[in-house]
C-alpha positions, 0 to 999 in steps of 0.5 A: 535444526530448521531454517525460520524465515527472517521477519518480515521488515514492519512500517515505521511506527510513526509512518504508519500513524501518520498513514492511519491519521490522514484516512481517519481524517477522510472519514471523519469528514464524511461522517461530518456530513450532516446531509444524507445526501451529500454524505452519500455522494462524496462517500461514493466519491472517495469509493469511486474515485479517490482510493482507486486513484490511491490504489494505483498510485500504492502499486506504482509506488510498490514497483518502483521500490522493487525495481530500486532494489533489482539494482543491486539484488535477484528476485529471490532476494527480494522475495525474502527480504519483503516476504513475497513469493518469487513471482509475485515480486517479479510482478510488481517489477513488471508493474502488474 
């Protein structure tokens, strides 16, 4: 008989509901917008600015969980608890 991996940990429903609410609500905002024009800039605000700000803040957020668990655990087990490759995992630990 073959080893299956473990499955893999999900997102809290009600966290990822709340999640997916708050980035509906930004567009939801941009398409309220009536002008052409300003809902061009602040679409290329959110683009530009504001989820590249969110992106680095995820990762960081990501390192630090690793790094939380490398306390108490080896790569590899944290690689198979999140379901991420070895290298990858030590990535995130070194902020990468």
């Amino acid at each position: 008989m073959t080893d299956t991996p473990a499955p893999l940990p999900k997102v809290a429903p009600g966290v990822r509901a709340a999640m997916a609410a708050h980035i509906e609500a930004a567009l939801a905002c941009l398409d309220s917008i009536p002008d052409p024009v300003d809902r061009e800039v602040t679409a290329r605000a959110l683009a530009d600015d504001l989820l590249p700000e969110a992106a680095r803040r995820v990762k960081s957020v990501r390192g630090e969980a690793v790094v939380e668990l490398r306390e108490n655990m080896k790569l590899r087990e944290i690689a198979e608890l999140l379901g991420l490759s070895v290298p990858r995992v030590d990535q995130l630990a070194k902020g990468k």
